[in-house]
C-alpha positions in Angstrom: -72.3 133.4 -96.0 -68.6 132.5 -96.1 -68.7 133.1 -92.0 -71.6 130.4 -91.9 -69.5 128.1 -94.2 -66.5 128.2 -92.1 -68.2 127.9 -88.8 -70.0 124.5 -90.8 -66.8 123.4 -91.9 -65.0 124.2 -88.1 -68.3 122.2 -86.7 -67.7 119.5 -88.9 -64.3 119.5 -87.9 -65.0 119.3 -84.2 -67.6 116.5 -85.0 -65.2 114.4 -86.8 -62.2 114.8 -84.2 -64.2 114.2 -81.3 -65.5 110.9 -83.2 -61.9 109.7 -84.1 -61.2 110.5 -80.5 -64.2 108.2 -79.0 -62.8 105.8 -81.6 -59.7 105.5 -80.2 -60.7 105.9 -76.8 -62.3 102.0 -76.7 -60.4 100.1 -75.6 -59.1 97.1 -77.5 -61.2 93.9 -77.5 -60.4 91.3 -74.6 -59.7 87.6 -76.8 -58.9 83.9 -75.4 -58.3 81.4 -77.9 -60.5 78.3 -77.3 -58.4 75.8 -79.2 -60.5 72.6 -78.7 -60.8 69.3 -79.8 -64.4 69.5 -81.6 -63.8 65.9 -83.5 -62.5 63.1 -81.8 -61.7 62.1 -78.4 -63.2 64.8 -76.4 -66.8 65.8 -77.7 -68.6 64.1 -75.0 -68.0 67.7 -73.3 -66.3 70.2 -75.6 -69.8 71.2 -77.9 -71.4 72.0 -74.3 -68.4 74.0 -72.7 -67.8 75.8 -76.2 -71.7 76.7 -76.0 -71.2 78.3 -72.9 -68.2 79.8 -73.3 -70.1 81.7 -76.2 -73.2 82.5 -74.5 -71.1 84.0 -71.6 -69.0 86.0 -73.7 -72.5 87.7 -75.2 -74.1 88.2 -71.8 -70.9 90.0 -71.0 -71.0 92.3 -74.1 -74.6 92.8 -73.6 -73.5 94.5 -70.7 -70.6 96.4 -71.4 -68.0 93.7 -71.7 -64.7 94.1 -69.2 -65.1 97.6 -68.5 -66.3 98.9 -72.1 -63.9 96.0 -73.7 -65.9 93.6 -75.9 -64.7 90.1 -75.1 -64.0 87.6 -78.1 -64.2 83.7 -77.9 -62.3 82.4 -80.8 -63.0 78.8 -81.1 -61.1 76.3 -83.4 -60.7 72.8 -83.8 -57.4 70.8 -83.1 -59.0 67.1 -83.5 -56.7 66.1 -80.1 -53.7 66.0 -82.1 -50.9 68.1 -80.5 -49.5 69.3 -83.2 -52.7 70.6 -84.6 -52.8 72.3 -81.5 -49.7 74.1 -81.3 -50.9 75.3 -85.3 -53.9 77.0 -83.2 -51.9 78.6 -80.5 -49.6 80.0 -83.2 -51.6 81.3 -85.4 -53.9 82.7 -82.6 -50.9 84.4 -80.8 -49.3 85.9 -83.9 -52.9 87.8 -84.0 -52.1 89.1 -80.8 -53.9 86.8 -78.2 -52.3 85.9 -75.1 -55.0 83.4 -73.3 -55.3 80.2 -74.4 -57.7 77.3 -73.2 -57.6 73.6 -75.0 -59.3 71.1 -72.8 -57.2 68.3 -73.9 -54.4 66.5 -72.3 -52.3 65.8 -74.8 -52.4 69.2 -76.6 -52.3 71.3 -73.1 -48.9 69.2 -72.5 -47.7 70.2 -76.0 -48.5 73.7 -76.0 -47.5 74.5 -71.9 -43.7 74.7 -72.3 -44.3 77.1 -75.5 -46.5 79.4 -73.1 -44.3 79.6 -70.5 -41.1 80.3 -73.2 -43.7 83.0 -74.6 -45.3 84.5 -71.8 -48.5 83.4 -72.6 -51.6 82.1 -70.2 -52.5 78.8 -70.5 -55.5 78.0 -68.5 -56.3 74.1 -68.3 -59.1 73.4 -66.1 -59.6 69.8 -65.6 -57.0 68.5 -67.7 -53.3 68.8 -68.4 -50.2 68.8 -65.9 -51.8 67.9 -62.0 -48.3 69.9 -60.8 -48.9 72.9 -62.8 -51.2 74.2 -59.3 -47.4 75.3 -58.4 -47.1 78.6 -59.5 -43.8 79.2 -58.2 -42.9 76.7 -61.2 -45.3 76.7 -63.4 -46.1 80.8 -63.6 -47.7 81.0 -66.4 -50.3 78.1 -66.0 -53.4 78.3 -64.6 -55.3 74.7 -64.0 -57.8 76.3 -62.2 -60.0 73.6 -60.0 -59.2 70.9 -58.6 -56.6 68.3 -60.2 -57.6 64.8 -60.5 -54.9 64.3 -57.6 -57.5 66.7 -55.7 -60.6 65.4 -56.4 -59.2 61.9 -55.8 -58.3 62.7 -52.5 -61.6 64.4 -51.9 -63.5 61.0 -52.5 -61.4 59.4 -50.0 -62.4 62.3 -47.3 -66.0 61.2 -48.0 -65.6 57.6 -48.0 -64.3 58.7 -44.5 -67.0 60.1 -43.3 -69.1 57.9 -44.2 -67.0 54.9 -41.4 -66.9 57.7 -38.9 -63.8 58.5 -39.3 -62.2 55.2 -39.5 -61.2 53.4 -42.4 -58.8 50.7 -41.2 -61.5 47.9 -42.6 -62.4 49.3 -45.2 -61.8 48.3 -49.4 -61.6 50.9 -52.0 -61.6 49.1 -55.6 -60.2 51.9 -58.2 -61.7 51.7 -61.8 -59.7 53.4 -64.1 -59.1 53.6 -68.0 -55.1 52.6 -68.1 -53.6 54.7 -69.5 -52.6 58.3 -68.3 -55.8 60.2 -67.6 -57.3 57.2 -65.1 -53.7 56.3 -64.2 -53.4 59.7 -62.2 -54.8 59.4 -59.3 -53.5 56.0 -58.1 -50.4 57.8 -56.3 -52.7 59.4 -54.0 -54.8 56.8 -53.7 -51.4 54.7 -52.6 -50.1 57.5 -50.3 -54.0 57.8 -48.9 -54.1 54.2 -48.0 -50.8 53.7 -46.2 -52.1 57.1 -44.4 -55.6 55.8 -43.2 -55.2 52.1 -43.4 -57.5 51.2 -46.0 -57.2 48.6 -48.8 -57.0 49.8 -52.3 -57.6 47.2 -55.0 -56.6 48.4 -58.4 -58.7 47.8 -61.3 -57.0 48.8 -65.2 -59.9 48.8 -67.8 -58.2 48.8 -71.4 -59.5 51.9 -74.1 -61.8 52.4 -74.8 -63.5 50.6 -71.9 -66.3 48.7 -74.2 -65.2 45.6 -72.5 -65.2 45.5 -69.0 -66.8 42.1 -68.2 -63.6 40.6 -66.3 -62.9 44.0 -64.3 -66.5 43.8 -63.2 -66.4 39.9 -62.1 -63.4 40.4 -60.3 -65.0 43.4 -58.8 -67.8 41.0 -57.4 -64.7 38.6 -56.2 -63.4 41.1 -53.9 -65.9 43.2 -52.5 -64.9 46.0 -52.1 -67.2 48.6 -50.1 -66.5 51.3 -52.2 -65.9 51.9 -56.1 -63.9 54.6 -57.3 -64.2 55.1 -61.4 -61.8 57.2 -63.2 -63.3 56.6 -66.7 -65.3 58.9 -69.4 -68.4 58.9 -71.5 -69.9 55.4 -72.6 -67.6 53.7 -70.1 -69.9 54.4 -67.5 -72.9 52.7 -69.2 -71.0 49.6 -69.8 -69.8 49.7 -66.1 -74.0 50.2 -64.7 -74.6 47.0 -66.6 -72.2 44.9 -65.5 -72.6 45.9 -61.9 -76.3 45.1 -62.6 -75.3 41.9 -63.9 -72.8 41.1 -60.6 -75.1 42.2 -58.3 -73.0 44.9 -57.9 -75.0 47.9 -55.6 -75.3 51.5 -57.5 -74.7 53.2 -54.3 -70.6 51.8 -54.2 -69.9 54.3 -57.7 -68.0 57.1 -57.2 -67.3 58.7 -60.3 -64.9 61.3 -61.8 -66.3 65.0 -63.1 -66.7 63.5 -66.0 -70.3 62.0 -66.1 -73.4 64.3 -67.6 -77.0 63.9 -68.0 -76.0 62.2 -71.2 -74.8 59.2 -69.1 -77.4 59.2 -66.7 -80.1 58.9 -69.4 -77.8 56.3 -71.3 -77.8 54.2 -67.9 -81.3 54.9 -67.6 -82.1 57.3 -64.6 -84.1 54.8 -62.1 -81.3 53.1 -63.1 -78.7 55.1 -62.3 -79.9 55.6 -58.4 -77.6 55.9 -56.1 -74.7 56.9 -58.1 -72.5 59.4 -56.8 -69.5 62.1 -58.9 -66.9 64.4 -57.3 -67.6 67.6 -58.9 -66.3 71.4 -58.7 -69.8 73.2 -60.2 -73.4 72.5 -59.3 -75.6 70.7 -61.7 -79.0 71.1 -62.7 -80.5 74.6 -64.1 -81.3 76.7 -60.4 -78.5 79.1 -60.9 -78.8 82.5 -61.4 -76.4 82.8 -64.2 -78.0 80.4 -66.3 -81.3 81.5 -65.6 -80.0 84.8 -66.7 -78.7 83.2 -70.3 -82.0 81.5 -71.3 -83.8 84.8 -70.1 -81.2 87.5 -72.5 -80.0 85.2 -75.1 -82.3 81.6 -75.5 -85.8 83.2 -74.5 -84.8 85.8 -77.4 -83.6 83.1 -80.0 -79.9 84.2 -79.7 -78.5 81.1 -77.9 -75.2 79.7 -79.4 -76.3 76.1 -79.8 -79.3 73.8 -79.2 -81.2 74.8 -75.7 -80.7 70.7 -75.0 -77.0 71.2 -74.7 -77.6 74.2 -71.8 -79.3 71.4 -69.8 -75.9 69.3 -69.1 -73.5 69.7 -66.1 -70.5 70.3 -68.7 -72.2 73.6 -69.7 -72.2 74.5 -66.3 -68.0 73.3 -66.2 -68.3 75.9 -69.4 -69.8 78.6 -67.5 -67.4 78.0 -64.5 -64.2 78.0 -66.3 -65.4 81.2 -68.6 -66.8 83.1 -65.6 -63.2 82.8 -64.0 -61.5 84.3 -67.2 -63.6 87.1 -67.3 -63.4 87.6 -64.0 -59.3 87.5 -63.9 -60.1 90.8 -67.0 -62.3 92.4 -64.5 -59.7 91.9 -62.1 -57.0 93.4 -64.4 -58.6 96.0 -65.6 -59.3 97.3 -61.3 -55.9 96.6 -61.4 -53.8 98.6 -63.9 -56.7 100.0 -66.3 -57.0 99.4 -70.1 -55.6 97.6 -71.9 -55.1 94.2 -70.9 -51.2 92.5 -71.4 -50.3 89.0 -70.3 -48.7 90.5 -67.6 -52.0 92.4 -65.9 -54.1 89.5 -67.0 -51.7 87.2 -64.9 -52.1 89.4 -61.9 -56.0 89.2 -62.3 -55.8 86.0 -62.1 -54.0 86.1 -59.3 -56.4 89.2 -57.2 -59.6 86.7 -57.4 -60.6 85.7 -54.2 -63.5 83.5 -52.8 -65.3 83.9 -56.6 -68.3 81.3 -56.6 -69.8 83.3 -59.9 -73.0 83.4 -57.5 -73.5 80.3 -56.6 -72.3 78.2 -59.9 -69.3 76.3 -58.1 -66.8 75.8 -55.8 -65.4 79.1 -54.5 -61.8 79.8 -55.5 -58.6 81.9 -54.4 -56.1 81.9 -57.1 -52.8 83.1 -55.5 -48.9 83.3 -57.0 -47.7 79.4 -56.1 -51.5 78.5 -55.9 -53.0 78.4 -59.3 -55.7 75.6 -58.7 -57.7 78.3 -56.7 -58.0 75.7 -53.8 -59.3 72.2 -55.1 -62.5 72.2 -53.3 -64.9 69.6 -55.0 -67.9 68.1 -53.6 -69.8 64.6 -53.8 -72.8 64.2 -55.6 -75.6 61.5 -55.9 -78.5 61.0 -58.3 -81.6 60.5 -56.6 -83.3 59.2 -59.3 -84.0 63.0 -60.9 -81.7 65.1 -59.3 -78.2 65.4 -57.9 -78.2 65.8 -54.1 -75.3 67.0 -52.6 -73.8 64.3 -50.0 -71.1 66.9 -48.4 -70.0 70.5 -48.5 -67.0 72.4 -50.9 -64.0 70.6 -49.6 -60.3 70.1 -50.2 -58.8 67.3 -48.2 -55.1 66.2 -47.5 -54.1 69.2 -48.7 -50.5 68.5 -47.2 -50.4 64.7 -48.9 -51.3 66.5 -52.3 -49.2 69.2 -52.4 -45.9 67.2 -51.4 -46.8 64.7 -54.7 -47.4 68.5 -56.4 -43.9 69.6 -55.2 -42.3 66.4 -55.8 -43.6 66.4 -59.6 -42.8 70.2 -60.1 -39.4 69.7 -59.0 -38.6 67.7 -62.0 -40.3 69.8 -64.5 -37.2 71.1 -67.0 -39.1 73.4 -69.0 -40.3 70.7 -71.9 
């Protein structure tokens, strides 16, 4: 009997060691701080992204996560106010994360020289610093997509095509919200029009672009032959209606990312034919990766939010921008094994090549100076119940935007 007991008690042993080993053979949890406004100025897109960014992270654990990592998507709530915003990247990197996302200008521009200082990623997709695409400056920033300077660019190309190449009698009226966010692009657009010869006709629409009755009469004035609109959320409503009410053709509206299925009902969607957005993911629900979220997490009743919000291009911009992260883990993980540091997440970031995240958007190559992955974008229209692709992935006057990105890097001081 003792001889049994001590063989038990050896077994038990052996069990309990080889457990603690397992234990401490998982690797530590993969965690980006979503720090997002969820109040104020930006939930026209952030309860759709934030959805997404939650589904994702569970079809990835589902599955493993990053290599037998579980991934976490900590989301909090910084109202838009910078300072609020710094509080969440604080907090969130005293607990040891070191990826950060805000979607929001003003607290992305707060938080970016604190990042760089700490060694920190800062991914801003869509918002933030158009120069932070320089990596050799900005080497711990990742905007990845195309800047407004991009896209901006990118509409022009089109507009191109569309005159066969020649756009020396052509008008290009730009609608924007003045102040910084619809004042970006107008350098390129100036740059682009003593390039090609066109005429650009500035058009400021004061916040929070409820009244645009004068902008839209002096629209119908000048005629221009195309309309580009650098505005968000109800601003594009008002704008259908007083176009309607100039006589003002659907088909001249070129509009920033930032116009969803929200609008388009809003507008009304025979309405709203004709109308056309630059975009960097593809709309509507026939990709693979979202089929594959209603089919393991919705179909089951385990979705993050109302199925309604899955059904809006922003969730798709969610999906994008989360399906990058993860993919930069991946990448690190290929790279230099468990566990993940600032450092080897950096360098997945910089290893992903040509990654579309099957068919969801616009490939990208993220690369040491190049963190934009590329600034491909294409144009979009509404038929009347779908958007309909008018060109290819493209990234035009690559040379004109990357000599305004090297002029504005230049200056950057580190605040």
């Amino acid at each position: 009997m003792p001889s049994i007991g001590r063989t038990l008690a050896l077994a038990l042993l052996a069990t309990g060691l080889l457990s603690a080993s397992a234990k401490a053979a998982d690797p530590e949890p993969f965690r980006i701080g979503v720090c997002y406004d969820l109040s104020k100025a930006y939930t026209f897109a952030t309860p759709q992204v934030s959805q997404a960014a939650l589904d994702l992270a569970d079809l990835v654990n589902m599955k493993g996560g990053i290599n037998g990592a579980q991934v976490e998507v900590i989301v909090r709530d910084h109202g838009n106010e910078p300072q609020r915003g710094i509080e969440c990247y604080s907090k969130l990197s005293r607990e040891g994360v070191f990826v950060f996302d805000t979607l929001s200008t003003p607290v992305s521009l707060a938080i970016l020289p604190r990042a760089m200082k700490d060694q920190r990623i800062l991914m801003q997709s869509l918002v933030g610093r158009g120069d932070a695409v320089d990596g050799t400056v900005f080497n711990w920033v990742y905007p990845v997509g195309p800047t407004y300077w991009g896209q901006a660019a990118n509409d022009i190309a089109y507009i191109k095509q569309l005159h066969d190449g020649d756009l020396s009698d052509v008008k290009v009226g730009f609608v924007y919200f003045d102040y910084p966010f619809g004042q970006e692009p107008i350098e390129i657009l100036k740059t682009l029009s003593g390039k090609e010869g066109f005429e650009l006709i500035l058009y400021p629409v004061p916040l929070p672009g409820s009244d645009q009755a004068s902008v839209w009469s002096k629209v119908r004035r000048d005629k221009p032959d195309h309309i580009i609109s650098w505005m968000l959320g109800g601003a594009h409503v008002v704008a259908s209606k007083e176009m309607k009410r100039n006589g003002i053709p659907m088909e001249k509206y070129i509009s920033v990312n930032w116009l969803n299925e929200v609008d388009i009902s809003n507008i009304g969607a025979e309405a709203a034919k004709g109308l056309k957005r630059g975009t960097n993911v593809v709309g509507g629900q026939d990709i693979p990766l979202y089929k594959e979220i209603m089919t393991e997490l919705y179909d089951k009743g385990k979705g993050n939010g109302p199925v309604e919000k899955t059904r809006d291009v922003f969730y798709n911009t969610g999906l994008a921008m989360y399906s990058i992260m993860f993919e930069a883990a991946r990448q690190a993980v290929s790279l230099h094994g468990h566990p993940i540091t600032a450092e080897t997440y950096k360098a997945g970031l910089e290893a992903i090549k040509n990654f579309d995240a099957n068919g969801l958007m616009a490939p990208i190559t993220v690369t040491a100076s190049d963190h934009g992955g590329g600034g491909r974008t294409r144009i979009e229209m509404w038929d009347g119940a779908t958007w309909v692709p008018q060109t290819d992935w493209i990234a035009a006057y690559q040379d004109v935007v990357w000599e305004v990105v090297k002029e504005s890097s230049s200056k950057f001081d580190g605040k």
